[in-house]
FISETOR-703967 format. One record per residue: x, z, y of N, C-alpha, C, CB in turn; residue in one letter; chain; residue number from 1. Coordinates in nm, 2 decimals, decimal comma. Atoms other than C-alpha are relative to their C-alpha. Glycine has a CB too. Layout:
% residues N
   n_px   n_pz   n_py  ca_px  ca_pz  ca_py   c_px   c_pz   c_py  cb_px  cb_pz  cb_py r c   k
      X      Z      Y      X      Z      Y      X      Z      Y      X      Z      Y A A NUM
...
***
This chain:
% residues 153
   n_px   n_pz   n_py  ca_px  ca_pz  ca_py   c_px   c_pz   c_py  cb_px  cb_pz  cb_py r c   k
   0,03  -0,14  -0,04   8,78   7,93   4,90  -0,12   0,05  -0,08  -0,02   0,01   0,15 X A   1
   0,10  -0,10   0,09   8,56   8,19   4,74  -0,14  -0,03   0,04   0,04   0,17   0,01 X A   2
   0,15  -0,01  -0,06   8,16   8,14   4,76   0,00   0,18   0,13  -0,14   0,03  -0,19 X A   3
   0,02  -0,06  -0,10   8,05   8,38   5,07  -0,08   0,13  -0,07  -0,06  -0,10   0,11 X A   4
   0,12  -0,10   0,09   7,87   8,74   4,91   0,06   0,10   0,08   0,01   0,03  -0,20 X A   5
   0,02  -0,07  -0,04   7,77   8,97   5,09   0,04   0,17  -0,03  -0,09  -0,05  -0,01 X A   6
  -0,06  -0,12   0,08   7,93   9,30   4,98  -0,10   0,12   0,04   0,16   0,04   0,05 X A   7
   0,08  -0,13   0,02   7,62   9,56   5,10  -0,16  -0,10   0,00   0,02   0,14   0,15 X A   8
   0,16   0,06   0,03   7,33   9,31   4,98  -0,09   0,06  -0,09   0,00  -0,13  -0,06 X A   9
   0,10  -0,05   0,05   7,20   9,54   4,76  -0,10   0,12   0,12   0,06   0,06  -0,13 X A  10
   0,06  -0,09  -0,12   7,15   9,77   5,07  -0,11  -0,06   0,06   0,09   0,02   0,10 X A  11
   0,08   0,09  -0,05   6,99   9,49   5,22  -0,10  -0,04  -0,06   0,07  -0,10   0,03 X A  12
   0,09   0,05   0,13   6,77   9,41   4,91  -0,07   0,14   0,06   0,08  -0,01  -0,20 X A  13
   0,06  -0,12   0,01   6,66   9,81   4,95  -0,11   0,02   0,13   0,12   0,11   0,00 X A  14
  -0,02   0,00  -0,10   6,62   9,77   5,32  -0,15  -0,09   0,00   0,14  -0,05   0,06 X A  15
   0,10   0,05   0,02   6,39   9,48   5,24  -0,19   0,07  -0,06   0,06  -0,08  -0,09 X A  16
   0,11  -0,08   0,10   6,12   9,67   4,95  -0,02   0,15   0,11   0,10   0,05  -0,20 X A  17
   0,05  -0,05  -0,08   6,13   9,96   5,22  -0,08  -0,05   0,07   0,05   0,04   0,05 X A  18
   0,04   0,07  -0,10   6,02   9,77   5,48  -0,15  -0,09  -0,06   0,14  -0,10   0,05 X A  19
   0,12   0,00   0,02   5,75   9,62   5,27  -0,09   0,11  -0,08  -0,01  -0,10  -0,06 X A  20
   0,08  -0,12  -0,01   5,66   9,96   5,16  -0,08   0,06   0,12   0,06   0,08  -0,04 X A  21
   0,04  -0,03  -0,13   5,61  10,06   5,51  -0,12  -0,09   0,05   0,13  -0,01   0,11 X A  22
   0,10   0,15  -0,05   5,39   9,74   5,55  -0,12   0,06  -0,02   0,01  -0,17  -0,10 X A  23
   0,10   0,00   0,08   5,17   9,83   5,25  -0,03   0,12   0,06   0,01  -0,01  -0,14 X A  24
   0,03  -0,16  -0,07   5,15  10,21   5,38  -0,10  -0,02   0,14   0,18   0,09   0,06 X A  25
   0,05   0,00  -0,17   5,06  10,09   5,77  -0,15  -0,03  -0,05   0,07  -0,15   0,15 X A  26
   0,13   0,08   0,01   4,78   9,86   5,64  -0,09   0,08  -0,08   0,02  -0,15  -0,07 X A  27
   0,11  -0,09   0,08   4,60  10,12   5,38  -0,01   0,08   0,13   0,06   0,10  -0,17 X A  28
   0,11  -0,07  -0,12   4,60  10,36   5,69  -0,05  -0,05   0,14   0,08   0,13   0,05 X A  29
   0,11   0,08  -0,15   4,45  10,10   5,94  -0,12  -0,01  -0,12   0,06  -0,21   0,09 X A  30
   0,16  -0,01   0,02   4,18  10,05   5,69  -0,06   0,14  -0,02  -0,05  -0,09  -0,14 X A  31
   0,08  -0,11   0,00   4,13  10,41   5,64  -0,06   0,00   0,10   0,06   0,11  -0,02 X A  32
   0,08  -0,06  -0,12   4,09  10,47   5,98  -0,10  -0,09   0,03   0,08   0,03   0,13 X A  33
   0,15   0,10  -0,04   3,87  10,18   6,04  -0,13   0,06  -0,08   0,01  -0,20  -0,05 X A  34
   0,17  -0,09   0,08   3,62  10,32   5,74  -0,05   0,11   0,07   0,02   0,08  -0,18 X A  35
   0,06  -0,14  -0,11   3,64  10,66   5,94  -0,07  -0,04   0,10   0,10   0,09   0,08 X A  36
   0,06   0,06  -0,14   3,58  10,48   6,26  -0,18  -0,03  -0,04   0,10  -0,18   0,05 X A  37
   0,12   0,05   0,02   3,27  10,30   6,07  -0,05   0,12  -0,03  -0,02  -0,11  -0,10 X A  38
   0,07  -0,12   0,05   3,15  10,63   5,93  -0,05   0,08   0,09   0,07   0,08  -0,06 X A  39
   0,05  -0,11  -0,13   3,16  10,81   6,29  -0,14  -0,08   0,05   0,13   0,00   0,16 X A  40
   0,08   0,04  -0,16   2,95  10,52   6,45  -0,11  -0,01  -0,08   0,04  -0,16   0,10 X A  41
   0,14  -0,02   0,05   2,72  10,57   6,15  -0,06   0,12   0,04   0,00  -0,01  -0,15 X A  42
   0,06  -0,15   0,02   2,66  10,92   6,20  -0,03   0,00   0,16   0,12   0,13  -0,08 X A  43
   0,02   0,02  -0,16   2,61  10,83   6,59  -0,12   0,00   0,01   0,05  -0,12   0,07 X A  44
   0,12   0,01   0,02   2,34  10,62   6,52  -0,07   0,06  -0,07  -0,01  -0,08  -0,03 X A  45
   0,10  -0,10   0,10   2,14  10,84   6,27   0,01   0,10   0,13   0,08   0,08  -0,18 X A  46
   0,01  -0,12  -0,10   2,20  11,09   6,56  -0,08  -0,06   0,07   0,13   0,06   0,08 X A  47
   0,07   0,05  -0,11   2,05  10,84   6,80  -0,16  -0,02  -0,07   0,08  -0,16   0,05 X A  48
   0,17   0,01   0,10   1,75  10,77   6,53  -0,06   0,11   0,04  -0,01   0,00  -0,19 X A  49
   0,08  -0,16  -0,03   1,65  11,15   6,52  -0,02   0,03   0,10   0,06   0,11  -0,01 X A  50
   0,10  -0,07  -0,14   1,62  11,21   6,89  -0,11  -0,06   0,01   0,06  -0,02   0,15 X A  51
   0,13   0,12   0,00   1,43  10,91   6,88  -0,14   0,03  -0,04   0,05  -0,13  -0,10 X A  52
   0,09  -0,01   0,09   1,24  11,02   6,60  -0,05   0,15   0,10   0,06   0,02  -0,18 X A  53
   0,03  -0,12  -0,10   1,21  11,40   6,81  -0,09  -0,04   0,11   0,12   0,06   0,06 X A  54
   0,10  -0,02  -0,11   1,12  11,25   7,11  -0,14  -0,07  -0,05   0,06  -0,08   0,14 X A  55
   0,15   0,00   0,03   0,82  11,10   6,94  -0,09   0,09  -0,08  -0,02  -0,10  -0,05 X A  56
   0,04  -0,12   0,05   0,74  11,40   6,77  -0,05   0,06   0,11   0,10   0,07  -0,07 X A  57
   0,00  -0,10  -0,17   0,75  11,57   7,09  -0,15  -0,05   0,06   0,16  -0,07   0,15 X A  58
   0,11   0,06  -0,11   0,50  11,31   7,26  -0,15  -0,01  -0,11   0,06  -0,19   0,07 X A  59
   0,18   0,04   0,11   0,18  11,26   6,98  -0,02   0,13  -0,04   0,00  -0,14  -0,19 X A  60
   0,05  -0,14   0,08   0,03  11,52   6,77   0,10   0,05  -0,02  -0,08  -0,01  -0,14 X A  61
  -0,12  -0,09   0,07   0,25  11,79   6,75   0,01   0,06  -0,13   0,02   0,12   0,08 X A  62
   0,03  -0,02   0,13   0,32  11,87   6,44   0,15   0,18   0,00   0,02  -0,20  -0,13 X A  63
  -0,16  -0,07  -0,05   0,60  12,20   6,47   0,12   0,01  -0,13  -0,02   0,18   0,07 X A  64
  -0,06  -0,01   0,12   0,70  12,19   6,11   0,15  -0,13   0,00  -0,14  -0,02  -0,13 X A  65
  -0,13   0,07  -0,01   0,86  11,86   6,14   0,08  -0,06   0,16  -0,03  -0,11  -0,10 X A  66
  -0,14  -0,01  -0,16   1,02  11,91   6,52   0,08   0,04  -0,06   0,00   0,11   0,16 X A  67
  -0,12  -0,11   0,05   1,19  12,19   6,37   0,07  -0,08  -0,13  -0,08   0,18  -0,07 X A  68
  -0,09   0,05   0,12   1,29  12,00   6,08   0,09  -0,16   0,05  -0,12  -0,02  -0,16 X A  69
  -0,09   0,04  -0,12   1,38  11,71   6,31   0,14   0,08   0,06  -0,09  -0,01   0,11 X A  70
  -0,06   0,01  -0,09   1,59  11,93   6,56   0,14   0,07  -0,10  -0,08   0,06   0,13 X A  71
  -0,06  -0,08   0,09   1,74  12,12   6,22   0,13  -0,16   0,03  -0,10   0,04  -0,19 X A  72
  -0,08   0,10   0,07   1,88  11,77   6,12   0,09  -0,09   0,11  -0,10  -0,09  -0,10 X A  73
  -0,08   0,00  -0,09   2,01  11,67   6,49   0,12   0,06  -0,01  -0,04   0,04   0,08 X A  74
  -0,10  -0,09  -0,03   2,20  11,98   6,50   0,12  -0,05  -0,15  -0,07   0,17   0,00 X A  75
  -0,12   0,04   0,10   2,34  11,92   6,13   0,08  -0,14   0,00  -0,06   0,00  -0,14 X A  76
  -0,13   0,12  -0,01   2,46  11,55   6,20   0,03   0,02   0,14  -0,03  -0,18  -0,04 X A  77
  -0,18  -0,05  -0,10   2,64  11,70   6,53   0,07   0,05  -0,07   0,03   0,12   0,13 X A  78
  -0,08  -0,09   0,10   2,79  11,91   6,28   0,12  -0,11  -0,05  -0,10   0,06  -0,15 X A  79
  -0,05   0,07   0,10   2,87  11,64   6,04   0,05  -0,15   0,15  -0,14  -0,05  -0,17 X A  80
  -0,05   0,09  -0,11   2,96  11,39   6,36   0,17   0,09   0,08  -0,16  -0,01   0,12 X A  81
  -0,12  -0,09  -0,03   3,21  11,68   6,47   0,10  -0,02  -0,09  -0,04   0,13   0,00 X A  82
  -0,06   0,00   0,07   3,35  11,69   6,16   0,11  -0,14  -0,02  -0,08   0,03  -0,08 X A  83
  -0,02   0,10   0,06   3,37  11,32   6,11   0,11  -0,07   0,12  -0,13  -0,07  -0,05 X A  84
  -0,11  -0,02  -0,08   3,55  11,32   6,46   0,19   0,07  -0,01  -0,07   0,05   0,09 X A  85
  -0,10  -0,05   0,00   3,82  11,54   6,33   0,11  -0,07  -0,12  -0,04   0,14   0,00 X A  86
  -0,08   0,17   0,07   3,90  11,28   6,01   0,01  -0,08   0,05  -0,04  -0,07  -0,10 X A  87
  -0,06   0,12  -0,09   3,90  11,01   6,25   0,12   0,04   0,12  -0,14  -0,06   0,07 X A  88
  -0,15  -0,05  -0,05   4,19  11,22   6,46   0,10  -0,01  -0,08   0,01   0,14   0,02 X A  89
  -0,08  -0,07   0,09   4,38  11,29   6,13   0,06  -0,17  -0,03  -0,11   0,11  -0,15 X A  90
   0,04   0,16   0,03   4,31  10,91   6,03   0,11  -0,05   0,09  -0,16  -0,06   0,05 X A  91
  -0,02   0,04  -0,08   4,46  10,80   6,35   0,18   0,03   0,06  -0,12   0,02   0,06 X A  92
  -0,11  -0,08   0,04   4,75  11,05   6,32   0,14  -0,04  -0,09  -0,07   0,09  -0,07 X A  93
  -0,03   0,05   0,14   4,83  10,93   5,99   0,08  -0,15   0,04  -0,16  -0,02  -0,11 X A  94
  -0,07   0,14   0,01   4,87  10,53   6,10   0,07   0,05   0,16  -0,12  -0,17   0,00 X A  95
  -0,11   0,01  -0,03   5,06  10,60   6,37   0,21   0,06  -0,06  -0,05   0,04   0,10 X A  96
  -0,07  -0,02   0,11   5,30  10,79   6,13   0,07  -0,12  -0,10  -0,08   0,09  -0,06 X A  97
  -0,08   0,12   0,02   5,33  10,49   5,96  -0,01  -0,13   0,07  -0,02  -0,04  -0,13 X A  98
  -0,03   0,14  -0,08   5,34  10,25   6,21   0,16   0,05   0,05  -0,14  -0,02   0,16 X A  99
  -0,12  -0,07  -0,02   5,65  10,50   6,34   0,14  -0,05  -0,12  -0,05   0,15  -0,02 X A 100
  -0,09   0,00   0,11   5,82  10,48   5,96   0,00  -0,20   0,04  -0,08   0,09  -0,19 X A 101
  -0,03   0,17   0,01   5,73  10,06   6,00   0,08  -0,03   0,06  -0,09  -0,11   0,03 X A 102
  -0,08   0,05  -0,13   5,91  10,03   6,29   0,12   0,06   0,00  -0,05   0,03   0,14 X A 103
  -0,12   0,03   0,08   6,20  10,20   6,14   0,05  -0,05  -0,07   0,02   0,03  -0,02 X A 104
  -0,05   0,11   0,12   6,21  10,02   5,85   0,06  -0,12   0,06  -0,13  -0,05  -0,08 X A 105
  -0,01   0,17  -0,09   6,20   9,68   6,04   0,13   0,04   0,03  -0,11  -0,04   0,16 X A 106
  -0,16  -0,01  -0,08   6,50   9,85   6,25   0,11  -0,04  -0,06   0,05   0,13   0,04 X A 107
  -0,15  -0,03   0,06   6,73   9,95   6,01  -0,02  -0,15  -0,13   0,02   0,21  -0,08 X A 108
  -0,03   0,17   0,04   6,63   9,56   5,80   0,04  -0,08   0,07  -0,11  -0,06  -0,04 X A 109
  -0,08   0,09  -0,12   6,74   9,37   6,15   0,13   0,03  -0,03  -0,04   0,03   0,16 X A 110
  -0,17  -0,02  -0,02   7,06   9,58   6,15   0,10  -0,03  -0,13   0,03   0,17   0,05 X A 111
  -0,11   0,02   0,14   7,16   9,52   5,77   0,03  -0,16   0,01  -0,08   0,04  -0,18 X A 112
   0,00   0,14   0,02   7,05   9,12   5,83   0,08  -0,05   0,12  -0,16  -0,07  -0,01 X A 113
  -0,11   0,03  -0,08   7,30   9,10   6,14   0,11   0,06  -0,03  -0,02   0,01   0,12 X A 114
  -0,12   0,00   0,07   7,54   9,26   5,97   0,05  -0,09  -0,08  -0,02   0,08  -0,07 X A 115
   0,03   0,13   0,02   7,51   9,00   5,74   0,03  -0,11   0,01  -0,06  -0,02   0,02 X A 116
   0,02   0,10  -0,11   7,48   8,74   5,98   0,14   0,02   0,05  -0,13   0,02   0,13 X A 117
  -0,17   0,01  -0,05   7,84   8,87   6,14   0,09  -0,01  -0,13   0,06   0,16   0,10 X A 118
  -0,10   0,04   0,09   8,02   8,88   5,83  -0,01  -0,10  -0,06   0,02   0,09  -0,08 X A 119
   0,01   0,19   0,06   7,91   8,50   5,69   0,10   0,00   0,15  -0,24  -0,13  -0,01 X A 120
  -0,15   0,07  -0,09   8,11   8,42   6,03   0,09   0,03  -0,01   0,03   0,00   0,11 X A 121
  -0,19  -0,03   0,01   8,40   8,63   5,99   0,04  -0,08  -0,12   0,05   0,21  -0,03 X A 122
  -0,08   0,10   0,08   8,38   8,41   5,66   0,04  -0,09   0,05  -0,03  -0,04  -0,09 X A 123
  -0,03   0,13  -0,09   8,33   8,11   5,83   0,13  -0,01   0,07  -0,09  -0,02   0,12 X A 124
  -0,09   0,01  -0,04   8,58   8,20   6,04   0,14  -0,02  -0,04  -0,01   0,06   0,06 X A 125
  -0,11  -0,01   0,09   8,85   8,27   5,78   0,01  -0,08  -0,07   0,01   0,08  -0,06 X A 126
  -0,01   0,08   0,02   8,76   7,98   5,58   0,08  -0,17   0,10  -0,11   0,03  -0,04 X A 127
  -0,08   0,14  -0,14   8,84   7,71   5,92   0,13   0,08   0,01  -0,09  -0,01   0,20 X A 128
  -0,14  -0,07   0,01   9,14   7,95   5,89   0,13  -0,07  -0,07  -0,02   0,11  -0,07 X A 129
  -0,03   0,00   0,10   9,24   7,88   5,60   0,02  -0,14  -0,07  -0,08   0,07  -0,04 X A 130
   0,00   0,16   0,05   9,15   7,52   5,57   0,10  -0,05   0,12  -0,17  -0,09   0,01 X A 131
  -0,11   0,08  -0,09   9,38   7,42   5,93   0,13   0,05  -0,08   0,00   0,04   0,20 X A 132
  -0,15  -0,02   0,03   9,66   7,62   5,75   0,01  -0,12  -0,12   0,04   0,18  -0,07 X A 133
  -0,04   0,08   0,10   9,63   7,39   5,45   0,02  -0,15   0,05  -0,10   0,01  -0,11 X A 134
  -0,05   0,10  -0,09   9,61   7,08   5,68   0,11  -0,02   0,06  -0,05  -0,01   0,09 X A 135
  -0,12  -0,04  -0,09   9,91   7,23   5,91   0,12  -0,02  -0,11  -0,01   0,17   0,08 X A 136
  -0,06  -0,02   0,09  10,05   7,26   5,56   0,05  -0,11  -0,01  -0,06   0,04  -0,09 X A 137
  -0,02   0,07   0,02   9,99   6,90   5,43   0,10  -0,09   0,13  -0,11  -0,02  -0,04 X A 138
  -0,08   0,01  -0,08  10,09   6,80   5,75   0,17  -0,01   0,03  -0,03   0,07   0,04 X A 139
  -0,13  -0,02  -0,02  10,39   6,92   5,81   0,07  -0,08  -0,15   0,04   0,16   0,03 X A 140
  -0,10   0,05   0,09  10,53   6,82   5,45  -0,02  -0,16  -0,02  -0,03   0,08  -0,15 X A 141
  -0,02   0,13  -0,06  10,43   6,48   5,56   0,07  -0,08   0,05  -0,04  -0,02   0,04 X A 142
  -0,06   0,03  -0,09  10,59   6,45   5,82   0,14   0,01  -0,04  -0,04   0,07   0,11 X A 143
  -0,09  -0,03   0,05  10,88   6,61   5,67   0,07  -0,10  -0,12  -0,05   0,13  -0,03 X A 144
  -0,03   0,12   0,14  10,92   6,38   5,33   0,05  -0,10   0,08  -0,13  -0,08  -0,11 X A 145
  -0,04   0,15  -0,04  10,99   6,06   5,53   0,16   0,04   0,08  -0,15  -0,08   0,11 X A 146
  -0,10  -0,07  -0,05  11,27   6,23   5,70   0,10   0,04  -0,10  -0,06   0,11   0,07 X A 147
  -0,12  -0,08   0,09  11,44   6,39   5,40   0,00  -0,13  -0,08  -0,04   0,16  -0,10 X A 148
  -0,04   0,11   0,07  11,42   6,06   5,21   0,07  -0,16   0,05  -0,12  -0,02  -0,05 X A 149
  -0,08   0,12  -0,06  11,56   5,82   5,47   0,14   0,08   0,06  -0,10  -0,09   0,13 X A 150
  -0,10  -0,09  -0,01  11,84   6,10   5,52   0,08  -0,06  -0,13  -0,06   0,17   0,00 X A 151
  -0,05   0,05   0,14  11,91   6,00   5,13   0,03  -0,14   0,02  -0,09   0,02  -0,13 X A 152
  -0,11   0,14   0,01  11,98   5,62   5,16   0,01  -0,06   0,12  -0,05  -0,12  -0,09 X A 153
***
């Protein structure tokens, strides 16, 4: 009988290289968002420094030039903390988007590789087919010869 081939293995080949496209895609937007993530909790801290730095402004020699330039630079990293909250939304957006596309990928690579998987048996099956008919075959003309030759003498 014939080697076993797959007749939509290139599909299955395609199915594959998606599926590790989808991989490579998830994993660039988990480290994006993790850099965002690190970026927010930088701009946290620097926020947490400046009050810091304010409230001791606040308490010793007042000085008002640099409160005001202190409470300036508060306000601007809420700004830039606001901001950096709304790329870490976008970020977060993004990998589930391809966590979504991964998890179809994956899908539709399971359903080509049990596809697959059922048709190697329907060979299998056709092969043990195929091989008791040629047994049933030998068989019988076995059985048969000894019969037609003691019929003759």
């Amino acid at each position: 009988m014939k080697k076993f081939r797959y007749s939509m293995e290139s599909v299955l080949q395609i199915k594959l290289k998606l599926e590790n496209q989808a991989k490579i895609a998830y994993s660039n937007a988990r480290m994006k968002l993790t850099k965002e993530e690190e970026k927010l909790e930088q701009l946290k801290h620097r926020r947490l420094s400046l009050e810091e730095e304010l409230r001791r402004l606040s308490t010793g020699r007042l000085d008002l030039f640099q409160i005001q330039q202190c409470e300036q630079a508060v306000q601007f990293t809420d700004a830039r903390i606001k901001q950096q909250e709304t790329v870490v939304r976008n970020a977060a957006h993004r990998l589930e988007v391809a966590r979504i596309r991964l998890s179809d990928a994956m899908i539709g690579r399971k359903t080509q590789e049990r596809l697959k998987e059922k048709a190697f048996e329907e060979y299998i099956q056709e092969f043990d087919a195929e091989e008791r008919k040629e047994v049933d075959e030998l068989n019988s003309f076995s059985y048969n010869s000894p019969a037609l030759s003691g019929e003759d003498g």
